[in-house]
C-alpha positions as CSV (number, residue, x, y, z in Angstrom):
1,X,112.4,73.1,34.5
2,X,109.8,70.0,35.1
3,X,107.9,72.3,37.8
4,X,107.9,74.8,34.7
5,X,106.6,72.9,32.6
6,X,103.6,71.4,34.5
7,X,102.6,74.4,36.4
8,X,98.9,74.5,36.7
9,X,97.2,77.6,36.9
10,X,94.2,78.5,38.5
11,X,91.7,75.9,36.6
12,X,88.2,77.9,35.8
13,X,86.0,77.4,38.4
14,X,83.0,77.4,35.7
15,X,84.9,74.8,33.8
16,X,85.3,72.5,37.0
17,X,81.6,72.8,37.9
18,X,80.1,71.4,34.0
19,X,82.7,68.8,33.9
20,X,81.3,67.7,37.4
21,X,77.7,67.9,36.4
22,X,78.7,65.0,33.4
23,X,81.1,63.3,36.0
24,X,77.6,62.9,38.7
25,X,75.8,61.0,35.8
26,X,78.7,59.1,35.2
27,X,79.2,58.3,39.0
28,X,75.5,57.5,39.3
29,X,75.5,55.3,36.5
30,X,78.5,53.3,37.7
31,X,76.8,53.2,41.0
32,X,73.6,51.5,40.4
33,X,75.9,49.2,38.5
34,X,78.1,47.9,40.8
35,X,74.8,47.5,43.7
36,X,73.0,45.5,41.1
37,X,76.5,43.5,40.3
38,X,76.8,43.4,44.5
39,X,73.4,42.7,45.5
40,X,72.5,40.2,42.2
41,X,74.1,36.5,41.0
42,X,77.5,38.0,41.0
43,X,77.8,38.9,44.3
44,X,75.9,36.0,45.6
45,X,79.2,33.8,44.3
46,X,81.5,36.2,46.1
47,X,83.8,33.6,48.3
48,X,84.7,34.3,51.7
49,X,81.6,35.6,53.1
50,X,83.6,39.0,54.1
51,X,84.0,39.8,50.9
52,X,80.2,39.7,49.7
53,X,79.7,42.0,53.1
54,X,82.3,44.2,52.0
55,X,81.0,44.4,48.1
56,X,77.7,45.2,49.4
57,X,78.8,47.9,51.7
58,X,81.1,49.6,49.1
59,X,78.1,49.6,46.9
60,X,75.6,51.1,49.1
61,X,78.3,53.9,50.2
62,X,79.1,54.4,46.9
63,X,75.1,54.9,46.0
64,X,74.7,57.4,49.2
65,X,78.1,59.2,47.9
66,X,77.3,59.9,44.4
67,X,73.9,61.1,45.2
68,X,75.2,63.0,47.5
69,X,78.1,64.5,45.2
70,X,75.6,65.6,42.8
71,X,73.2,66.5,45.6
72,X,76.0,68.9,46.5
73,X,76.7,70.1,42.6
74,X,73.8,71.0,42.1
75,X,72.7,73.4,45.4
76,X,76.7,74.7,45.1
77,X,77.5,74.2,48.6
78,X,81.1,73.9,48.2
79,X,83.8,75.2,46.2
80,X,84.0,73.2,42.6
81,X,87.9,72.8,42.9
82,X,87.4,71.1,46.8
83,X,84.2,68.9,46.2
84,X,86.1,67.8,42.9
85,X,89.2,66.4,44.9
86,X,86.8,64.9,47.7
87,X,84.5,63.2,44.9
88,X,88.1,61.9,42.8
89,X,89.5,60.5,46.0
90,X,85.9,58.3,47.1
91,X,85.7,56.8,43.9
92,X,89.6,55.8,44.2
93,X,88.8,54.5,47.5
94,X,85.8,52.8,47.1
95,X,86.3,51.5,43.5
96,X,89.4,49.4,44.9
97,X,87.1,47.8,47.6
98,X,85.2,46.7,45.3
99,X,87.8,45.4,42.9
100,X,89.4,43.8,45.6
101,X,86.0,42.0,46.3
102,X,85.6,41.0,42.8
103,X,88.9,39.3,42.1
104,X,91.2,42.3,42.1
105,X,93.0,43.7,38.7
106,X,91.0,40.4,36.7
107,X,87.6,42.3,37.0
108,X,88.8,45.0,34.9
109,X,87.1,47.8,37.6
110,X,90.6,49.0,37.6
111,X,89.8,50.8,34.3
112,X,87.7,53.0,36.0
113,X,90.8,54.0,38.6
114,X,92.2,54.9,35.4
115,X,89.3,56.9,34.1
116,X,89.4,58.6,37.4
117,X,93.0,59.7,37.5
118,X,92.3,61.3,34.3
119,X,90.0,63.4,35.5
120,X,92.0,64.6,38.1
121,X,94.7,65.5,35.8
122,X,92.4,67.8,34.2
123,X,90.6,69.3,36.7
124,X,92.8,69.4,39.6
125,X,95.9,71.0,40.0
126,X,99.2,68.8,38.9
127,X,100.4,67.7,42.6
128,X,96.9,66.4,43.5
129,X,96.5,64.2,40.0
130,X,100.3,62.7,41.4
131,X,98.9,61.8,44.6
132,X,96.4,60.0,43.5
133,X,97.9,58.3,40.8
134,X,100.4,57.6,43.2
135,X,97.4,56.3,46.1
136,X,96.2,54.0,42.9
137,X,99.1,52.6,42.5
138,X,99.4,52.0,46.0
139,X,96.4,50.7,46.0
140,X,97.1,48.1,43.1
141,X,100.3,47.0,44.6
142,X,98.7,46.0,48.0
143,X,95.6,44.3,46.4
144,X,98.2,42.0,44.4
145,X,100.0,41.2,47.4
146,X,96.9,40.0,48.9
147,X,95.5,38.4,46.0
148,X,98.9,36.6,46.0
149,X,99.4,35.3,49.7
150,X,95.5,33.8,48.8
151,X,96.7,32.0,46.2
152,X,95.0,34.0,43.2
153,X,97.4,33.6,40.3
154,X,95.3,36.2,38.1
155,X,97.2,38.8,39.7
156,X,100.9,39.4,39.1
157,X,103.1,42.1,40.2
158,X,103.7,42.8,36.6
159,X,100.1,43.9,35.8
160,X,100.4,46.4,39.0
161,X,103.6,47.7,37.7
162,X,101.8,48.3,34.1
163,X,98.5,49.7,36.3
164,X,100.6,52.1,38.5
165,X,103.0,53.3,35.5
166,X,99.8,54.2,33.2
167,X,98.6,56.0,36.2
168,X,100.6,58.5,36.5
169,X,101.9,58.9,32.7
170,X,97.7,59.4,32.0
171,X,97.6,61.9,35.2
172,X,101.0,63.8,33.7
173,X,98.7,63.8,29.9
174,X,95.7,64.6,31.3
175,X,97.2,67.7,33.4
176,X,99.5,68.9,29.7
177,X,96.0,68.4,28.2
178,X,94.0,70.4,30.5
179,X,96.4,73.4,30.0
180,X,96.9,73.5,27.1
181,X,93.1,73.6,26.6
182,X,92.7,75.9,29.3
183,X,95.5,78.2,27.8
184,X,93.5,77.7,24.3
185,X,90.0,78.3,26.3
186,X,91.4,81.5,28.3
187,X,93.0,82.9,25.0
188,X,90.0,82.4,23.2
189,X,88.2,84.0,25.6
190,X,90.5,87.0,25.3
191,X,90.2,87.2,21.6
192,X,86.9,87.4,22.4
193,X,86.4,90.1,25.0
194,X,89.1,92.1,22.4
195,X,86.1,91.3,19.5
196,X,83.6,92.1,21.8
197,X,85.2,95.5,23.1
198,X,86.2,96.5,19.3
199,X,82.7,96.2,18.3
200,X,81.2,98.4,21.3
201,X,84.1,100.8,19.9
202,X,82.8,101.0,16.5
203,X,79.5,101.4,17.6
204,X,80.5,104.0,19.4
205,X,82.3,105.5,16.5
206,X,79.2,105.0,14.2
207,X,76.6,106.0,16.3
208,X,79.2,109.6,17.0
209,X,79.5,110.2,13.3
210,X,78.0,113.2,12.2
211,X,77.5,111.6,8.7
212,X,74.3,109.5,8.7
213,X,74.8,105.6,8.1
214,X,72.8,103.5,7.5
215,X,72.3,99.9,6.1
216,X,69.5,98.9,3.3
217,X,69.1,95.4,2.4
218,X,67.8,93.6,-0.9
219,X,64.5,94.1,-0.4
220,X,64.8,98.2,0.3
221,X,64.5,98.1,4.3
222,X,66.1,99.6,6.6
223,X,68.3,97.3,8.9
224,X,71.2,99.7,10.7
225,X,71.2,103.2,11.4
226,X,72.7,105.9,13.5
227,X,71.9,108.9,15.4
228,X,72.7,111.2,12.5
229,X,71.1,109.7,10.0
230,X,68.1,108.9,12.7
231,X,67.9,112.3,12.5
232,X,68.3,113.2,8.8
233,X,65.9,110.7,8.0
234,X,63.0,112.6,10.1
235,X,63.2,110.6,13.4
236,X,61.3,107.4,12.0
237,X,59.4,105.0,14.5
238,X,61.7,102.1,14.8
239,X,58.3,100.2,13.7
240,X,58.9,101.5,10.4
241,X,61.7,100.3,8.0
242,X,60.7,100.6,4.6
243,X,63.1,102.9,2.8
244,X,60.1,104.2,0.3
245,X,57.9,105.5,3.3
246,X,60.8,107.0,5.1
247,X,62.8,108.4,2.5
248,X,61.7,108.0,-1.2
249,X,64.2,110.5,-2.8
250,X,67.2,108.4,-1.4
251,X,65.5,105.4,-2.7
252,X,65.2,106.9,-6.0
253,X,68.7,107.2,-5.9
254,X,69.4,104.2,-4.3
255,X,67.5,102.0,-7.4
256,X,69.6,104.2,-9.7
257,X,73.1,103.6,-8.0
258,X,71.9,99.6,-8.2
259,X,71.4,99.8,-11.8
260,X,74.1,101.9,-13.4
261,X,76.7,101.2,-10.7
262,X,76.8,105.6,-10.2
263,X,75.5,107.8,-8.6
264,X,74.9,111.7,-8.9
265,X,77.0,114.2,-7.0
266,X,74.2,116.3,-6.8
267,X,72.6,116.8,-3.1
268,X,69.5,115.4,-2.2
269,X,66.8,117.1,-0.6
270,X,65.1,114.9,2.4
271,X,61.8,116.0,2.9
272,X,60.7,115.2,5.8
273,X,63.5,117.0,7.6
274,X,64.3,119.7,4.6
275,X,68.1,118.6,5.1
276,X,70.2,118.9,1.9
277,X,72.7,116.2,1.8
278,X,75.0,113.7,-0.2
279,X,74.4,109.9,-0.6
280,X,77.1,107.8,-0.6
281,X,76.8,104.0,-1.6
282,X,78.8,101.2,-1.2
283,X,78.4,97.2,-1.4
284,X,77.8,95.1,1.7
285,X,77.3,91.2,1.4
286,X,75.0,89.8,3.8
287,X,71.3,90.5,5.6
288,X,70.1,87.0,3.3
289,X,71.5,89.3,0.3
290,X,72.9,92.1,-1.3
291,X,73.3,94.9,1.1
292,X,73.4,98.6,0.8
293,X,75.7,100.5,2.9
294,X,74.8,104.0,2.9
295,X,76.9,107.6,4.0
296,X,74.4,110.8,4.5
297,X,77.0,113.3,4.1
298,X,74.8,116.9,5.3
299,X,76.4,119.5,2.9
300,X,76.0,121.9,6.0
301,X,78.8,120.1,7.6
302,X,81.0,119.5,4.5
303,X,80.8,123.5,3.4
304,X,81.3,124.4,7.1
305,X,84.5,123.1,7.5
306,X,85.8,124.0,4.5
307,X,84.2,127.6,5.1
308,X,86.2,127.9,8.3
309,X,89.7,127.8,6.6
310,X,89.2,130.6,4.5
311,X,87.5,132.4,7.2
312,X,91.1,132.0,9.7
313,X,93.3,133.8,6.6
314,X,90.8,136.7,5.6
315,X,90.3,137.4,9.4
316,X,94.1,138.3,9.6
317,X,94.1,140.2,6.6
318,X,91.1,142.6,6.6
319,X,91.8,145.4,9.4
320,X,94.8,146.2,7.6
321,X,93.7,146.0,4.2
322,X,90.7,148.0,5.4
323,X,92.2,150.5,6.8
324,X,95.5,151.2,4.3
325,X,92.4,151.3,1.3
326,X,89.9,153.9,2.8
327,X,92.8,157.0,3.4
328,X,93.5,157.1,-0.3
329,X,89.7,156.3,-0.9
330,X,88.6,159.3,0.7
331,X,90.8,161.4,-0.9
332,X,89.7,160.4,-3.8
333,X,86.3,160.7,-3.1
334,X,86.7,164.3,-1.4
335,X,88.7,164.9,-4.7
336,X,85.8,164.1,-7.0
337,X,83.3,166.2,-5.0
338,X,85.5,169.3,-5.5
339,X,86.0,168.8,-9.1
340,X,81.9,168.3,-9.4
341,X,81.5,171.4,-8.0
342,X,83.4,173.4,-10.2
343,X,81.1,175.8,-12.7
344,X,83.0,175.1,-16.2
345,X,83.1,171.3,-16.4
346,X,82.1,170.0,-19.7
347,X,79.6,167.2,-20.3
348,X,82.3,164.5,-20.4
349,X,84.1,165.8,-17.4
350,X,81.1,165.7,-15.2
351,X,79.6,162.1,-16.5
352,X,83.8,161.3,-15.9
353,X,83.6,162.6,-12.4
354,X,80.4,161.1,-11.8
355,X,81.8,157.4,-12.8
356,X,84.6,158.1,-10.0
357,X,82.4,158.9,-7.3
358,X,79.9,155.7,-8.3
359,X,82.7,153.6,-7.9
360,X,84.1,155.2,-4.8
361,X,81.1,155.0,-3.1
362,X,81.4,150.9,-4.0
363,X,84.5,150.9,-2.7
364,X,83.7,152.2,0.4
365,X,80.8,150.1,0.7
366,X,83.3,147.0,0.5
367,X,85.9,148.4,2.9
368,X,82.5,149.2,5.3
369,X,81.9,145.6,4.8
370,X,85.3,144.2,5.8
371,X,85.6,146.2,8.4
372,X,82.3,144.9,10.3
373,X,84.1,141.8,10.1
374,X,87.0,142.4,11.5
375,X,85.4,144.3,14.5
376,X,82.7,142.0,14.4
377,X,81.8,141.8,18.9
378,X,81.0,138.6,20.0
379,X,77.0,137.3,19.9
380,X,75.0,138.2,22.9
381,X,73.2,134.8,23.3
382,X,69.4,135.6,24.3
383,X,66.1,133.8,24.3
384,X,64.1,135.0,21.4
385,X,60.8,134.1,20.3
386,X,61.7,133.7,16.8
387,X,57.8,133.4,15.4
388,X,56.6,136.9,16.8
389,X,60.6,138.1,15.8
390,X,60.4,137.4,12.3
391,X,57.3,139.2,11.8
392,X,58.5,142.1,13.4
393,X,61.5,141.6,10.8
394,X,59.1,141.3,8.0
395,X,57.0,144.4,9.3
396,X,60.3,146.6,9.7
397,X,61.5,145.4,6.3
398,X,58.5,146.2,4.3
399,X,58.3,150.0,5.7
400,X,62.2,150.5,4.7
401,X,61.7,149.7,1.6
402,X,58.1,150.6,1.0
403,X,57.0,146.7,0.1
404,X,53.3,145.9,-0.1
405,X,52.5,142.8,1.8
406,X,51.9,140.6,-0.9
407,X,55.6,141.4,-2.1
408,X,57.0,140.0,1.6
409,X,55.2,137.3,3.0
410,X,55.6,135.4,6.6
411,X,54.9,131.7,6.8
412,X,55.4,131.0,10.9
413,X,54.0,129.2,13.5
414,X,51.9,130.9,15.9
415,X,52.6,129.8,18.9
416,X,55.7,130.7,21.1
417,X,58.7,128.9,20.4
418,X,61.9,129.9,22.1
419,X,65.7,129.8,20.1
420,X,68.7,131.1,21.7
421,X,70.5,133.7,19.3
422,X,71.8,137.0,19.3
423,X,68.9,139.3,18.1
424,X,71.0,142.3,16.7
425,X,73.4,139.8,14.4
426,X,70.4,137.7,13.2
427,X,69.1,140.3,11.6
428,X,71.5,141.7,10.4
429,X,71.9,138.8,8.7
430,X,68.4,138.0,7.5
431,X,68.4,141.7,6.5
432,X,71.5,141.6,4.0
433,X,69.6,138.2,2.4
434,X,66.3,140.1,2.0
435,X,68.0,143.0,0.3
436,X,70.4,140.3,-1.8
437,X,67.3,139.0,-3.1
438,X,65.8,141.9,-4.1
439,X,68.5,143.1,-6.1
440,X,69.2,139.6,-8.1
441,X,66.2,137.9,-7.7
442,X,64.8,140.0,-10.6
443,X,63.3,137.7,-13.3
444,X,61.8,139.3,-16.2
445,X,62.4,142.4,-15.3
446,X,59.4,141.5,-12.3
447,X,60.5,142.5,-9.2
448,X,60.6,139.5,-7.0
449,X,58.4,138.7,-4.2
450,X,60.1,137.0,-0.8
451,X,59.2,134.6,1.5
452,X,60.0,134.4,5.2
453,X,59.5,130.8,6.4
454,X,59.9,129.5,9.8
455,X,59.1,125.5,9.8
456,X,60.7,122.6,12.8
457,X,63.2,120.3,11.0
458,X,65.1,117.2,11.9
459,X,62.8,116.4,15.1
460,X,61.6,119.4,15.9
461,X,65.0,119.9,17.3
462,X,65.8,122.9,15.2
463,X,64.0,125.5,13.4
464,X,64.6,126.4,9.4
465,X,64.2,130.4,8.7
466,X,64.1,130.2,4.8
467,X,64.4,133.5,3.2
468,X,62.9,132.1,-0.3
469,X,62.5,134.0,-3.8
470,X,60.7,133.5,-7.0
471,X,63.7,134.4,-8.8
472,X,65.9,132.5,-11.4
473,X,67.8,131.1,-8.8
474,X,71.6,130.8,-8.6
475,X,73.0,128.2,-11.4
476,X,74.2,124.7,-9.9
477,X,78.2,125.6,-11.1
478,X,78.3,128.4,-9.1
479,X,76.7,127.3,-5.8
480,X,79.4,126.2,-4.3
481,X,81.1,129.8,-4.5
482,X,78.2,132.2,-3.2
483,X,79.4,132.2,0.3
484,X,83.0,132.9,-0.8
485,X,84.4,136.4,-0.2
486,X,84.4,138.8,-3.2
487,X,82.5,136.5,-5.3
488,X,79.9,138.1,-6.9
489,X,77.6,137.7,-10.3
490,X,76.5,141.4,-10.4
491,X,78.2,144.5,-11.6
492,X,77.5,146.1,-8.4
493,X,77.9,143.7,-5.9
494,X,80.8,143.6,-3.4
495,X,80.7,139.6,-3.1
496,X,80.5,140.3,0.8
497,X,77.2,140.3,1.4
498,X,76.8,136.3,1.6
499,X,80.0,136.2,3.5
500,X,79.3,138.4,6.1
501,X,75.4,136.9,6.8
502,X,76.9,133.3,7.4
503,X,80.1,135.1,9.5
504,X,77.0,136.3,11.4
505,X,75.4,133.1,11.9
506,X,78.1,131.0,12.2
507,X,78.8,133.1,15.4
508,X,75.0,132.5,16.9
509,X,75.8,128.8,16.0
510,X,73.1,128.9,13.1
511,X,74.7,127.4,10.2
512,X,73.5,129.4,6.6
513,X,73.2,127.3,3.7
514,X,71.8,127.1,0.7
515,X,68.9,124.7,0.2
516,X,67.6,123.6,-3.5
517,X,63.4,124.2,-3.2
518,X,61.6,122.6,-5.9
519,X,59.0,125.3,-7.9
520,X,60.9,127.9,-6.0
521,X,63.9,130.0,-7.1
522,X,66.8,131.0,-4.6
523,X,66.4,129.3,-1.0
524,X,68.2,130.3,1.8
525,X,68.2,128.8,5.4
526,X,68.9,129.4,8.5
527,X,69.0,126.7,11.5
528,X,68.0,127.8,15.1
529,X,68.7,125.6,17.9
530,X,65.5,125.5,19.9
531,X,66.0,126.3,23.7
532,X,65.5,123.2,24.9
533,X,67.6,121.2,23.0
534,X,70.8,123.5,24.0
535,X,70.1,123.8,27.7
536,X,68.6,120.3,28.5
537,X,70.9,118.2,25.6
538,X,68.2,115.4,26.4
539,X,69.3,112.2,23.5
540,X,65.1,112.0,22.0
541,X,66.6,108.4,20.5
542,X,65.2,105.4,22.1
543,X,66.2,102.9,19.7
544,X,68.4,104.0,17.0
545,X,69.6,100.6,15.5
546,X,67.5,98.6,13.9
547,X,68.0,94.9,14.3
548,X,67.1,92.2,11.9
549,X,64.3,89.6,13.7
């Protein structure tokens, strides 16, 4: 049980070596003391002669050992732990030659044997601090004795008893001391490294997010961010952290949210990378302030995953729905035909028979629709150069439908630059958007007139295709449903169309959303990776955290 109790684990060898560093001035000091107490008046009264010869000695050895012993400390030649016990055991040593010299336990030297021991105890390991509280008291004993059989009365075997008891009680403290503060020292270090490590987590975790976050302080600059919102922000120098240069929309917003305490729902169009997203605020004290933490939630991600769940049901369903619709539906159509041809149909009967057909021929055009879904192949992946490609779309386009090109115009870059898509599907899916727009884009009974524009966003990491119109637009209350299956706001419409061009682009991995333009009316866009983002995945961020200094 008492070995349990006083084990002495392995003492830090960092610790040892900066409590021997104050312990070398200390031994210095002491030094020159005792030589100038040796060599001066006091030592000049030393009676018999061998003792003066002896105090002398001691005092110059114990100059030459404690500049040595720091001479040592301080190049590191030896171990902490082993040129601690050698430097302990000369002081003991020498310090009662000397205090024999100077009248034994009456000089009060014996202090420092004290002082000494205590050290030990708490750098050295529990059997080692016994010794040599055991060697003082030794040490004492014998220089009573001899101060005794001199005649020196100052000295009794009393005051050794006291010296040697306090030797070892202060060696048995100073060693329960010096765990206890090493276990203190060791777990504090532990709570530590766990801080430390937790930290590097959340960083991690931040700086993964796809949501943007960043921290604003009082004074509207930038003081945090992450990769995403590095991004969303337009890839700012990290010289620049003023939230008005970067992004003056969000701090629009921002200054609003401060002084109503809310803040729209609406998304927020960042122009500087064209990226539609939502703003989320919240309260952080600190940064010499009122801080701003802030959540750039892109709306491409938030409709994408909730896109997908519907997507994994009407998958399952639309083969068979397909297919037990369009028997009957030809039938009926077949049907219709027959009865149209027949020579004594009335007026009613034919404009009757004409209604059925009209609506058949929507049907089918829904079932047509559902079933390119369902045996939708998977993208071929190619490199395309999507400039000259979408004005060979545009071209194409315009002779279908006989468009002047005023009515279809292409704003692209005209020099090469390489995306990685499936050809065929893109435009398929550009194609359906054209066409949606110019069936609902009509605004005052004018037909509408479309843009095709191809811009870099977020870094010049992807490229925005925005199919754009001059229309009405589509009413904030029903955004959110365009790209839902069978939703429509036309009497014609199947309410596939949407559906199907963003099941199109979601499998070239070129999310479809739809992006408020100001002075514009319906916007929608397209984002192509560029090739050498996919293939070389090269991180563009060099600093993406902004730190306060």
């Amino acid at each position: 049980m008492f070995a349990k109790l006083f084990h002495n684990s392995a003492v830090d060898t960092h610790l040892i070596h900066r409590s021997l560093n104050f312990l070398a001035f200390f031994r210095l000091a002491l030094a020159v003391i005792i030589a100038w107490a040796a060599f001066g008046e006091i030592g000049a009264s030393l009676e018999p002669e061998y003792k003066l010869f002896l105090a002398q000695s001691g005092a110059l050895t114990y100059v030459m050992a404690a500049i040595a012993f720091a001479l040592f400390q301080y190049r590191s030649w030896h171990p902490p732990d082993e040129l601690a016990r050698f430097s302990i055991l000369t002081d003991i040593v020498i310090i009662l030659l000397i205090m024999h010299c100077f009248g034994g336990l009456g000089s009060g030297l014996a202090v420092f044997l004290i002082f000494s021991v205590a050290i030990a105890g708490l750098l050295l390991p529990i059997q080692t601090a016994l010794f040599l509280a055991a060697l003082i008291s030794l040490g004492v004993i014998i220089e009573t004795i001899l101060n005794i059989n001199s005649g020196n009365a100052n000295s009794t075997i009393l005051q050794a008893g006291i010296y040697g008891i306090a030797s070892f009680v202060t060696a048995l403290a100073a060693s329960l001391l010096g765990r206890w503060g090493r276990e203190y020292q060791l777990l504090a270090e532990r709570r530590h490294s766990d801080l430390a490590g937790l930290e590097q987590v959340n960083d991690l975790i931040i700086r993964r997010m796809r949501s943007g976050v960043l921290v604003v302080d009082s004074d509207f600059e930038i003081r945090q961010m992450n990769q995403s919102a590095w991004y969303l922000l337009g890839s700012p120098p990290s010289s620049e952290r003023r939230l008005k240069v970067i992004a003056p929309p969000l701090l629009d917003r921002l200054v609003q949210w401060r002084n109503s305490g809310q803040s729209e729902e609406e998304s927020l169009l960042l122009k500087s990378t064209q990226a539609a997203v939502v703003p989320q605020f919240v309260k952080l004290p600190g940064l010499g302030g009122e801080a701003t933490l802030i959540f750039l939630e892109d709306t491409s991600v938030i409709s994408r995953r909730a896109r997908d769940l519907a997507q994994a049901s009407l998958a399952r369903l639309s083969a068979s729905i397909a297919h037990e619709i369009r028997n009957p539906l030809g039938a009926l159509s077949h049907a219709s035909q027959l009865l149209g041809e027949s020579s004594d149909l009335s007026k009613e009967d034919a404009r009757m028979i004409e209604i059925i057909g009209n609506h058949t021929a929507r049907m089918n055009d829904i079932v047509e629709n559902v079933l390119k879904l369902s045996r939708r192949e998977r993208a071929t992946i190619e490199k395309v150069n999507i400039s000259q490609w979408v004005r060979d779309l545009a071209n194409e386009f315009r002779s279908q439908h006989d468009l002047p090109q005023v009515r279809l115009k292409v704003e692209a870059p005209k020099s090469e630059i390489n995306v990685l898509v499936d050809p065929s599907q893109l435009g398929q899916a550009v194609t359906n958007l054209l066409e949606n727009a110019l069936r609902h884009a009509v605004k005052d009974d004018q037909p509408p007139s479309l843009i095709l524009r191809l811009s870099p966003i977020r870094g010049q990491r992807e490229m925005a295709l925005d199919i754009i119109d001059d229309g009405p637009g589509i009413p904030i209350e029903k955004r959110s449903q365009i790209f839902e299956p069978f939703f429509t706001t036309h009497n014609q419409g199947s309410g596939l169309g949407l559906f199907l061009a963003r099941q199109l682009c979601d499998a070239n991995q070129a999310p479809l959303e739809y992006v408020e333009m100001p002075n514009a009316g319906a916007c929608f866009r397209i984002l192509l990776q560029r090739q050498d983002t996919m293939e070389d995945r090269i991180d563009p961020i060099r600093r993406v955290s902004f730190q306060s200094g």
